[in-house]
Backbone as JSON, one array per atom type, in Angstrom:
{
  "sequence": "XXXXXXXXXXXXXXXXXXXXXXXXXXXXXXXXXXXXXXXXXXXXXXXXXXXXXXXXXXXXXXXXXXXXXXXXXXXXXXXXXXXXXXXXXXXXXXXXXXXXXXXXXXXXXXXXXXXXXXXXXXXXXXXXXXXXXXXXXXXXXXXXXXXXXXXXXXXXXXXXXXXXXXXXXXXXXXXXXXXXXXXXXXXXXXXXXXXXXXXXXXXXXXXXXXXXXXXXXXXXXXXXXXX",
  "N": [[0.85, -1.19, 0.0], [0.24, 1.83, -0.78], [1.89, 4.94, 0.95], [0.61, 8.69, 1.33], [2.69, 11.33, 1.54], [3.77, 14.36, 2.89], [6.13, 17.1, 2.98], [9.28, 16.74, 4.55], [10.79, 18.09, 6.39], [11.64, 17.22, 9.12], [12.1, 14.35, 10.11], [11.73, 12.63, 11.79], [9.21, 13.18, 13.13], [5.51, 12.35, 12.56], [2.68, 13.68, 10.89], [-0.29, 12.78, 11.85], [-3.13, 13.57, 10.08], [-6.67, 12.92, 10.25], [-9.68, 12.21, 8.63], [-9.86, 14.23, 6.91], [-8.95, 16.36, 8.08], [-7.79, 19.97, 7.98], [-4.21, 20.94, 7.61], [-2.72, 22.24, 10.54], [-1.42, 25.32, 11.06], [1.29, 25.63, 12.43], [1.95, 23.52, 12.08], [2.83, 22.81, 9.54], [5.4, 21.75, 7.08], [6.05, 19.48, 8.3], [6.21, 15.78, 7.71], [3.71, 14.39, 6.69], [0.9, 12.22, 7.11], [-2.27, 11.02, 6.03], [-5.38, 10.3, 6.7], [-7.97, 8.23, 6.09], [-9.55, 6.49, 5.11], [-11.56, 4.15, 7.5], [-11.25, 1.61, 7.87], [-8.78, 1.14, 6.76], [-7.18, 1.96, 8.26], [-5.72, 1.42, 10.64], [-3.68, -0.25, 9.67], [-2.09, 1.89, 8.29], [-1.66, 3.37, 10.34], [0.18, 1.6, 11.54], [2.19, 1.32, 9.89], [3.05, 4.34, 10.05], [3.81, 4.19, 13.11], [6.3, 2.59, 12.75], [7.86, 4.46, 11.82], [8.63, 6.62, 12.83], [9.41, 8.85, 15.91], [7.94, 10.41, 16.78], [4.67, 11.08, 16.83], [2.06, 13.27, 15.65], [-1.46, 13.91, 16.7], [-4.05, 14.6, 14.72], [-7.18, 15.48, 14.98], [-9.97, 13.58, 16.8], [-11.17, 12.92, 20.08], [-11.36, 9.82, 19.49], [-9.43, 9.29, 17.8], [-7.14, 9.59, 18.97], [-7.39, 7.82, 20.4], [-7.3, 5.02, 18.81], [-4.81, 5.72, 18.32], [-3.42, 5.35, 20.08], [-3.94, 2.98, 20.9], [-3.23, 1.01, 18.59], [-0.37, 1.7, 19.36], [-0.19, 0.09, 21.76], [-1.2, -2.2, 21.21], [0.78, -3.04, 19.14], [3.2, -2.98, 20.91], [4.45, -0.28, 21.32], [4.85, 1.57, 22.81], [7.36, 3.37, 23.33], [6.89, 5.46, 21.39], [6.15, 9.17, 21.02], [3.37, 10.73, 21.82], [1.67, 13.58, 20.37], [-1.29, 15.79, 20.65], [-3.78, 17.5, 18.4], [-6.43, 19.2, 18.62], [-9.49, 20.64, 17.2], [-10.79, 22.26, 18.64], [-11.87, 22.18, 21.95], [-11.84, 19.45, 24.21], [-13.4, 16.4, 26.2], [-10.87, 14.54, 26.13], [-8.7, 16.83, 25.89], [-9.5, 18.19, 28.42], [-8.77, 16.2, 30.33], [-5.91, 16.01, 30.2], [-5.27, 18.31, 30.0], [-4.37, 19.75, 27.97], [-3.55, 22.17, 24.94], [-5.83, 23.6, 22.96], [-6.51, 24.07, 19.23], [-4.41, 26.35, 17.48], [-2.58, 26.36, 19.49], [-2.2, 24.07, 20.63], [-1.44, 22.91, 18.31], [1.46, 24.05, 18.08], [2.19, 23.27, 20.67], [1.92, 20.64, 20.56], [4.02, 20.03, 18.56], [6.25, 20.97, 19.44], [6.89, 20.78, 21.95], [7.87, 18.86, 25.42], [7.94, 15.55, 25.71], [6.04, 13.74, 28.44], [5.91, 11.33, 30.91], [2.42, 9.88, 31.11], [-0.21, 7.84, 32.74], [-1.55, 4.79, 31.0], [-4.72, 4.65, 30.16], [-6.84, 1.71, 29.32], [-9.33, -1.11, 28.63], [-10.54, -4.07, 29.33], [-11.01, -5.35, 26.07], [-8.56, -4.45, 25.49], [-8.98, -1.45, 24.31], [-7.96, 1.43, 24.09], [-8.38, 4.11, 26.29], [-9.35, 7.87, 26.36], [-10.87, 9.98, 26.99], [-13.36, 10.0, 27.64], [-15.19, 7.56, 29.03], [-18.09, 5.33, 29.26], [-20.73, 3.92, 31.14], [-23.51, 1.48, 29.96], [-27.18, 1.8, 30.45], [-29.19, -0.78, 28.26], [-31.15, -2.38, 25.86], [-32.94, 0.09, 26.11], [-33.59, 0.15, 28.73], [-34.19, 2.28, 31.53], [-32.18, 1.8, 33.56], [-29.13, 1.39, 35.01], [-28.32, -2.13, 35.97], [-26.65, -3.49, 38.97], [-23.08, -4.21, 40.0], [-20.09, -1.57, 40.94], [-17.28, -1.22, 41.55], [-14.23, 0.56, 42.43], [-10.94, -0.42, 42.56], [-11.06, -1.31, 45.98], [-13.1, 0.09, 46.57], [-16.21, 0.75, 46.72], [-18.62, 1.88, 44.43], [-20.87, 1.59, 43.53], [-23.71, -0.1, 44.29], [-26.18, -1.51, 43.09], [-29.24, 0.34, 41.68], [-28.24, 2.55, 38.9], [-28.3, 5.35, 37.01], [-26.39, 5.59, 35.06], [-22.73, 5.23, 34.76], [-19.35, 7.3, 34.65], [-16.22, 7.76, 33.36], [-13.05, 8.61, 33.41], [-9.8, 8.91, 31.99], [-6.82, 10.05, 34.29], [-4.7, 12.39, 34.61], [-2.3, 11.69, 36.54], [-1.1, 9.66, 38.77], [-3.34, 7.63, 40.66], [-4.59, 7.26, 37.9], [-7.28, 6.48, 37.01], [-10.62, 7.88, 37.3], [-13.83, 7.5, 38.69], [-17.11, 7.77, 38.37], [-21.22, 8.87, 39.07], [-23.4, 10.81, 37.3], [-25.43, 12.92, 37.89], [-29.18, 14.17, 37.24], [-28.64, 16.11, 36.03], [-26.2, 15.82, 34.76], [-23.73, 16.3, 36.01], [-20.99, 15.14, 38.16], [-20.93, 14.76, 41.63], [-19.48, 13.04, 43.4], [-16.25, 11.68, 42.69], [-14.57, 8.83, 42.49], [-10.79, 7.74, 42.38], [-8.8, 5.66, 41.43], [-6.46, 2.77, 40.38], [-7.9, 1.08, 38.87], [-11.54, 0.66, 37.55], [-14.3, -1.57, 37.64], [-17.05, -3.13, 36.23], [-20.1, -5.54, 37.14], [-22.94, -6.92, 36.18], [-26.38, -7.62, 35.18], [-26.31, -6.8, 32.29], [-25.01, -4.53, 29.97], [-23.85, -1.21, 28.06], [-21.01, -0.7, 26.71], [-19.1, 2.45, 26.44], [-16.88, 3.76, 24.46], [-15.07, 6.82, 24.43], [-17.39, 8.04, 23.37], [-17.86, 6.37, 21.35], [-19.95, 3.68, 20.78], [-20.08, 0.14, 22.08], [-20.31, -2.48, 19.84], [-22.0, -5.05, 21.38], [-23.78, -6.27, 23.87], [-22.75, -6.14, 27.43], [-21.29, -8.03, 30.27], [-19.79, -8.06, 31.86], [-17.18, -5.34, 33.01], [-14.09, -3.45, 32.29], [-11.74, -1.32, 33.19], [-8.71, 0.07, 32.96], [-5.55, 0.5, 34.29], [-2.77, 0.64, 32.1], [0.2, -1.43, 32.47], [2.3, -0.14, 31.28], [2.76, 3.65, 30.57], [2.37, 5.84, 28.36], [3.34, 8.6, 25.97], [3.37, 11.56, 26.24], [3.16, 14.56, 24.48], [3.39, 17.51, 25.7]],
  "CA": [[0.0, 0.0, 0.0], [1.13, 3.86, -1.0], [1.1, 6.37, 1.56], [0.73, 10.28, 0.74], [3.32, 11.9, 2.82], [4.29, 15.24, 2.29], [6.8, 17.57, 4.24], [10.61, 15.95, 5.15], [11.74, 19.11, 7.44], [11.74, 16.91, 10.63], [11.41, 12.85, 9.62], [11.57, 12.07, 13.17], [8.25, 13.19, 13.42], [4.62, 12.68, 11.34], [1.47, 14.04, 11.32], [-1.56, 11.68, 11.48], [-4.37, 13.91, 9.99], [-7.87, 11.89, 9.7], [-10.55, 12.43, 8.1], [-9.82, 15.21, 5.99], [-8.82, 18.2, 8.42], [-7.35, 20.84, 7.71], [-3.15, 21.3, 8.85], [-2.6, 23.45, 11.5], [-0.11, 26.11, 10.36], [2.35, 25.11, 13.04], [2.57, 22.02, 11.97], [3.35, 23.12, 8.38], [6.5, 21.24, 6.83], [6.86, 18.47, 8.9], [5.52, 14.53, 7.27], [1.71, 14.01, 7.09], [0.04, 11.26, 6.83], [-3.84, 11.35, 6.05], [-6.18, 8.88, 7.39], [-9.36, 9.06, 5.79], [-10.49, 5.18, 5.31], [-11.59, 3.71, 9.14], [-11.25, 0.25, 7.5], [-7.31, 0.7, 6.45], [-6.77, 2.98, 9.45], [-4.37, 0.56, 11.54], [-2.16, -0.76, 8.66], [-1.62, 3.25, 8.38], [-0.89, 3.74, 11.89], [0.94, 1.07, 12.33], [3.2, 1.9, 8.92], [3.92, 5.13, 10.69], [4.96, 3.73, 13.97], [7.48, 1.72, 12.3], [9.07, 5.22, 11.02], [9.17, 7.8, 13.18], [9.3, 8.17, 17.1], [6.97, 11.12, 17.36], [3.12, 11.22, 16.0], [0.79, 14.35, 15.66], [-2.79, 13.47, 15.94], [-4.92, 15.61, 14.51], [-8.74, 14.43, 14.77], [-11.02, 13.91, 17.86], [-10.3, 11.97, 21.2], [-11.71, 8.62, 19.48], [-8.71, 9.33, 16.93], [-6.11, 9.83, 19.53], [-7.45, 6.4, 20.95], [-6.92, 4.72, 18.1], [-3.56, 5.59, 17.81], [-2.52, 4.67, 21.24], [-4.65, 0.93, 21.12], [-2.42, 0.22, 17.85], [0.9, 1.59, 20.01], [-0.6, -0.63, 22.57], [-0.86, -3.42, 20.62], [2.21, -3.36, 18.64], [4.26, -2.81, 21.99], [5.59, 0.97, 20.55], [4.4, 3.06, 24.09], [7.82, 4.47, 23.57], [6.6, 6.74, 20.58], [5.9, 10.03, 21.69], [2.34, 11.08, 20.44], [1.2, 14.4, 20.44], [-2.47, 15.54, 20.08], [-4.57, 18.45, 18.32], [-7.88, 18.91, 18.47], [-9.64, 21.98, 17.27], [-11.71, 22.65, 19.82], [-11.72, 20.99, 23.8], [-13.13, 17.78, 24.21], [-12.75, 15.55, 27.18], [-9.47, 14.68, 26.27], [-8.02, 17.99, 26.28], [-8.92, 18.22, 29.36], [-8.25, 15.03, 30.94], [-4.41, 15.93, 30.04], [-4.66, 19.82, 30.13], [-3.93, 20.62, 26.95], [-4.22, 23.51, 24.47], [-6.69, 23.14, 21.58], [-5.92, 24.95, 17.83], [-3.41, 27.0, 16.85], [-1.63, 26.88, 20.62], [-2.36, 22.83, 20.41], [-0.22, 22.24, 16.96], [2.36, 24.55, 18.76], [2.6, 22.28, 22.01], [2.54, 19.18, 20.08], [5.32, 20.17, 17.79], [7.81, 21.86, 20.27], [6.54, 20.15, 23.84], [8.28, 18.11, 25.33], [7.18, 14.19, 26.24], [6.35, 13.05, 29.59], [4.78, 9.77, 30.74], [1.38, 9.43, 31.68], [-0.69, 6.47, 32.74], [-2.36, 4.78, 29.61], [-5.95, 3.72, 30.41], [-7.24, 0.48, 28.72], [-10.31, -1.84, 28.69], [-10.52, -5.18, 28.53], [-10.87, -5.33, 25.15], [-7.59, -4.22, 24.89], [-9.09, -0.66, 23.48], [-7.77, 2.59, 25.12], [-9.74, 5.54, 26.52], [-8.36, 8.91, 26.1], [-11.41, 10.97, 27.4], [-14.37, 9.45, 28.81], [-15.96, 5.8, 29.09], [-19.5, 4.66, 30.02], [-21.29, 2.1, 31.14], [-24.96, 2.44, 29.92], [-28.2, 0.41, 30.38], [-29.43, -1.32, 27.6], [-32.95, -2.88, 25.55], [-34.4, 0.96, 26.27], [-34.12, 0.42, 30.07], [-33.6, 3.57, 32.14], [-31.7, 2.02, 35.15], [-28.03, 0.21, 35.06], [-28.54, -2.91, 37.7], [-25.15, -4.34, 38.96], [-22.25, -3.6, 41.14], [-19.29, -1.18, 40.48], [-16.37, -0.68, 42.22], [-12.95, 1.47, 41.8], [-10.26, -0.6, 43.77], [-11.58, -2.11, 46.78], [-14.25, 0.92, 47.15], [-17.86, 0.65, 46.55], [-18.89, 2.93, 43.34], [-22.62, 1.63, 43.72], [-24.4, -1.43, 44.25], [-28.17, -1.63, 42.64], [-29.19, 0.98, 40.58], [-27.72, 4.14, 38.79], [-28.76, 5.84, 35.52], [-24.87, 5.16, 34.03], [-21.75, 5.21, 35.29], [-18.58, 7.94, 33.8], [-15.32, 6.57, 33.6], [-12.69, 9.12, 32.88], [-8.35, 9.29, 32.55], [-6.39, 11.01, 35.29], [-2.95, 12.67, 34.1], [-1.59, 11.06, 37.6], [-1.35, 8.03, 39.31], [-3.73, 6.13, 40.18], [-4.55, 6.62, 36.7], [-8.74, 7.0, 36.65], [-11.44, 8.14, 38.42], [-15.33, 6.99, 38.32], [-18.57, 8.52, 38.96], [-22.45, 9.03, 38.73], [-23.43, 11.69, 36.96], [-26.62, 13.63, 38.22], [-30.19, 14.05, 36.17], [-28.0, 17.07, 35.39], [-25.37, 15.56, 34.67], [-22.24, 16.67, 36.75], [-20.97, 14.01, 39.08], [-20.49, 15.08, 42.97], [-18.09, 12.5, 43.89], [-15.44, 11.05, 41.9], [-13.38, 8.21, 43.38], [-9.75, 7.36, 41.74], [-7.83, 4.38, 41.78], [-6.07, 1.93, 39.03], [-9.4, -0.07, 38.32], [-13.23, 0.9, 37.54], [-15.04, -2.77, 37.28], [-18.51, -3.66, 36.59], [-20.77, -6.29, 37.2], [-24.19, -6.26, 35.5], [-27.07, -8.57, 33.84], [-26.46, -6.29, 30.81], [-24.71, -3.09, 29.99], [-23.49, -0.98, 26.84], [-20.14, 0.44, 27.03], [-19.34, 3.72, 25.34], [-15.27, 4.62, 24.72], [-14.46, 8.27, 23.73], [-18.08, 8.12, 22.24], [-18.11, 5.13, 20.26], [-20.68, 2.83, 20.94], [-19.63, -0.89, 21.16], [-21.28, -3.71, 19.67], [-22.86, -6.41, 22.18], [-24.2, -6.2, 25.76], [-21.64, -7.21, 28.27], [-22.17, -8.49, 31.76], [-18.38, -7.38, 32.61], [-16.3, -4.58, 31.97], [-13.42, -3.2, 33.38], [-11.21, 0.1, 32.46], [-7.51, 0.01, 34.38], [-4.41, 1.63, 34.15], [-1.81, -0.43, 31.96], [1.32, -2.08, 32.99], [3.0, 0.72, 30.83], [2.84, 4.84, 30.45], [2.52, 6.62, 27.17], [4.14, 9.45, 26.76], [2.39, 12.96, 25.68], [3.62, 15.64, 23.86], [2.72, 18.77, 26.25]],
  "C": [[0.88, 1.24, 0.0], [0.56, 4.71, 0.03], [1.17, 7.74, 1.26], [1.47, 10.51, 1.52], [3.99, 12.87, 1.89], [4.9, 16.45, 3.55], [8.17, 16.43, 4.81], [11.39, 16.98, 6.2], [12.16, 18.24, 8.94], [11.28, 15.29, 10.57], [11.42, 12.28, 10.58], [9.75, 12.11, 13.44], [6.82, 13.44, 12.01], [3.47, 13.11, 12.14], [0.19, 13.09, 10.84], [-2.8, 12.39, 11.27], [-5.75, 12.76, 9.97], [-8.89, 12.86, 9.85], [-11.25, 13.97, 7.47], [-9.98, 16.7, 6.82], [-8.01, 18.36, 8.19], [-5.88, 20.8, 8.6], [-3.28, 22.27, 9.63], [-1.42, 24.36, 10.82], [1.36, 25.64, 11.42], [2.72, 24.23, 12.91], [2.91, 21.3, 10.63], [4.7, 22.54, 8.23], [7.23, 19.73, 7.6], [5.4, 17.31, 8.17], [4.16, 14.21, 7.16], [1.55, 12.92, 6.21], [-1.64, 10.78, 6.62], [-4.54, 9.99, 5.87], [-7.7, 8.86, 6.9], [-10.27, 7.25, 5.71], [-10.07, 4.78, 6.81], [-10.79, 2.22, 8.75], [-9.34, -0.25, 7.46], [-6.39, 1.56, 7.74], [-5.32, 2.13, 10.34], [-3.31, 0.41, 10.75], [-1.4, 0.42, 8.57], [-1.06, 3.86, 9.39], [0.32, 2.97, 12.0], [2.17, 1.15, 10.99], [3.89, 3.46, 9.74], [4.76, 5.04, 11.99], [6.08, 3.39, 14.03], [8.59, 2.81, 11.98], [9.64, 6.32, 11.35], [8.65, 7.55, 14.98], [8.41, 9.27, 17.68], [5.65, 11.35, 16.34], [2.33, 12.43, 16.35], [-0.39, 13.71, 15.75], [-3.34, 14.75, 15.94], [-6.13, 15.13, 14.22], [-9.26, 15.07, 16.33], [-10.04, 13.0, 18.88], [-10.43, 10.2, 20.45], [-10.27, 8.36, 18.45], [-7.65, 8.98, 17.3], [-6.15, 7.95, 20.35], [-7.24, 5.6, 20.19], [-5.4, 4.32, 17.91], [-2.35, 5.03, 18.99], [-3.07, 2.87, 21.72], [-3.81, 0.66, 20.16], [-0.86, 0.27, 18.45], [0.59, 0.3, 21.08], [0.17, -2.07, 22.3], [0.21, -4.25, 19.98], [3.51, -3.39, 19.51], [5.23, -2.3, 21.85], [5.3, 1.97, 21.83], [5.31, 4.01, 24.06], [7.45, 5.55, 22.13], [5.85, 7.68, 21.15], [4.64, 10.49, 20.77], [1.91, 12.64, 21.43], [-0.64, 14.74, 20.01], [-2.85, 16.89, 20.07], [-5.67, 18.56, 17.84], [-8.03, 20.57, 18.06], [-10.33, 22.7, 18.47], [-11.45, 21.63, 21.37], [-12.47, 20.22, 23.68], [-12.24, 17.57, 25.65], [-11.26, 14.98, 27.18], [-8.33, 14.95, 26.42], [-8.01, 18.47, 27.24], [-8.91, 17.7, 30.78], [-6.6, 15.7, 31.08], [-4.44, 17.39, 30.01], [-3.88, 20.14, 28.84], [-4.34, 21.63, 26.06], [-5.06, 22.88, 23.04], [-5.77, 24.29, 20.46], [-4.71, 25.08, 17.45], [-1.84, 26.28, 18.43], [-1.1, 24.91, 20.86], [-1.4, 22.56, 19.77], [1.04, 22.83, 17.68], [3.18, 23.1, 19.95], [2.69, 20.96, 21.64], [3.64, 19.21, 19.25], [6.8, 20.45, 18.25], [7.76, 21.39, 21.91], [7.5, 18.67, 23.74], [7.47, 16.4, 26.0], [7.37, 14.03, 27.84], [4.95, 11.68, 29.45], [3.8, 10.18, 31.74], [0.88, 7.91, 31.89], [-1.72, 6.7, 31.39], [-3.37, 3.93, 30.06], [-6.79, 2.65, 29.55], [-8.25, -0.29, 29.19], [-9.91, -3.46, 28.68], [-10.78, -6.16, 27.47], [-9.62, -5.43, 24.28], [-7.23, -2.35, 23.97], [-8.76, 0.74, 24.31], [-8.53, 3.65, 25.07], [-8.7, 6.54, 26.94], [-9.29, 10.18, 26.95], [-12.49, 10.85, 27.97], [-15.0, 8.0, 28.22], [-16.99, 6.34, 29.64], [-20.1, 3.75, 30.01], [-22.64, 2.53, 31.3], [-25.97, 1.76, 30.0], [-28.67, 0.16, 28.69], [-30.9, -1.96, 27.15], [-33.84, -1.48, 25.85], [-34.78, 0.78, 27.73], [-33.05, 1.74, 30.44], [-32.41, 3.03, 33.27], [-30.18, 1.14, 34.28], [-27.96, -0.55, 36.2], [-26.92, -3.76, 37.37], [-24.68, -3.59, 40.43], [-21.32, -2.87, 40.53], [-18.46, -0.84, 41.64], [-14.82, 0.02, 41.34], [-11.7, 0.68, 42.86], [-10.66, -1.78, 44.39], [-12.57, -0.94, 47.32], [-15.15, 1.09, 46.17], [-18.16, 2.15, 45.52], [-20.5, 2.97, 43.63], [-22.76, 0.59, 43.55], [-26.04, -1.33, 44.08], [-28.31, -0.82, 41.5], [-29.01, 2.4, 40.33], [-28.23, 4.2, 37.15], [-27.55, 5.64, 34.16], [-23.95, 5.73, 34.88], [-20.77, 6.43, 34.14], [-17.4, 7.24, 34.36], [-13.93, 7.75, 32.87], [-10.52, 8.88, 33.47], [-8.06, 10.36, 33.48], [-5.33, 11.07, 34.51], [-1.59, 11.64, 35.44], [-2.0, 9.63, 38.34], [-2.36, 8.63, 40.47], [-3.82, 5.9, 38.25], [-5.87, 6.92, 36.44], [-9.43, 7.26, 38.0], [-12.94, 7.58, 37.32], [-16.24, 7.69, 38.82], [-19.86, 8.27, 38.4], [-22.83, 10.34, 38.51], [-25.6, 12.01, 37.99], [-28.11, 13.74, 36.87], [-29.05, 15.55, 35.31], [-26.28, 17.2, 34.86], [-23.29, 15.58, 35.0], [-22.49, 15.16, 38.24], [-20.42, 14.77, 40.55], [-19.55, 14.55, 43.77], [-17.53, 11.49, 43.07], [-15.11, 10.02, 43.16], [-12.72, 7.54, 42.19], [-9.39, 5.9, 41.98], [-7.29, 4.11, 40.26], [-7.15, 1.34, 38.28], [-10.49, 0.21, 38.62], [-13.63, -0.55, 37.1], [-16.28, -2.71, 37.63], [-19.23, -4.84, 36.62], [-21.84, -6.37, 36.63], [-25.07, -7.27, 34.56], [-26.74, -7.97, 32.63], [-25.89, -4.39, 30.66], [-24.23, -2.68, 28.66], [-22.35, -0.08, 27.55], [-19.31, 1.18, 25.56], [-17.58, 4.3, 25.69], [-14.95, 5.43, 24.17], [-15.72, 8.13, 22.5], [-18.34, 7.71, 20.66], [-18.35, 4.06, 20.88], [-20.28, 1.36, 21.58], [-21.02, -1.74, 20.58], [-22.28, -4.84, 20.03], [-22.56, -5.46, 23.75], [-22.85, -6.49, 26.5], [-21.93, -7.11, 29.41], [-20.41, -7.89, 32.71], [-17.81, -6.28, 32.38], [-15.28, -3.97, 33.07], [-12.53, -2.25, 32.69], [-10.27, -0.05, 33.53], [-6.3, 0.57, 33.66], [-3.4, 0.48, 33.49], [-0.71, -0.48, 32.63], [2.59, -0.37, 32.66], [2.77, 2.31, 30.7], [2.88, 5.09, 29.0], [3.29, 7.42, 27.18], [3.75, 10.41, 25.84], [2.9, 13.66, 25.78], [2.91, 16.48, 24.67], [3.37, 19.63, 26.97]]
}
């Protein structure tokens, strides 16, 4: 397969546009790579892993997850990925970073440190928020959840949030309100659920089937984010 790549000022590092945005001007002259089929998306990621030791993303948080489930997988955590979004999302500020113009900046010229990299058992990483949601058109989620060895909720809650910390432990969990702000977080390494039936939702992508388990924990290893 041919990739487009254009820009050699800096071959240490590429830029992973998807799905047809626009460069940032700061991030003018250096390698791009454009991601536009979902389907060939990995073989593309994982061709750039192989070639350089720092990645731009430019996309959403589900983009940036992506690119750290194929580092994951391929066992590349040490590539340094940077991320710009145009606007704030949960991811930006999970990790405190700058959106736009100030974004392409801080991913281009920041330097790497390690964070914890949060993962499912799936294997699929979360970059900005998880949920665990009821299912069949019922209002309630019935189960147990804990963070740790402390009690999240036992019976029933309307859905669970499930979001990265920049610091160890690594995540925090909560119940959001009819109004949706949650009043008490609690952290640790591990959010697990229990549950006749639940839908879980990573960086606002759906999955596929019910599941009666699920569990979101801090990997073995650190990423390491451009900021």
């Amino acid at each position: 397969m041919l990739y487009a790549i254009n820009g050699t000022t800096n071959p240490e590092t590429a830029v992973l546009v998807f799905a047809g945005r626009a460069l940032p001007r700061p991030l003018r002259g250096l390698a791009t790579v454009p991601i536009d089929d979902a389907a060939a998306g990995a073989e593309t990621i994982d061709w750039a892993i192989g070639r350089h030791s720092r990645l731009v993303v430019v996309g959403g948080d589900p983009d940036l997850a992506r690119v750290l489930t194929r580092l994951l997988r391929t066992e590349r955590l040490d590539v340094e990925v940077g991320y710009v979004s145009l606007r704030r999302t949960p991811a930006t500020r999970a990790y405190r970073l700058s959106a736009g113009w100030w974004g392409a900046r801080q991913a281009r010229r920041g330097t790497a440190r390690a964070v914890p990299l949060i993962r499912d058992d799936a294997g699929t990483a979360l970059v900005g928020v998880g949920r665990w949601l009821p299912v069949d058109g019922a209002e309630v989620l019935r189960g147990e959840g804990i963070v740790d060895d402390a009690a999240l909720f036992d019976g029933e809650v309307a859905e669970v949030l499930i979001e990265p910390i920049p610091t160890a432990p690594g995540l925090r969990a909560g119940i959001p309100s009819r109004r949706g702000r949650v009043r008490r977080w609690v952290s640790g390494r591990a959010a697990q659920l229990g549950t006749a039936g639940a839908l879980v939702v990573r960086d606002g992508l759906y999955g596929a089937r019910t599941v009666k388990r699920s569990t979101f924990y801090r990997h073995i290893e650190d990423w390491l984010l451009v900021g």
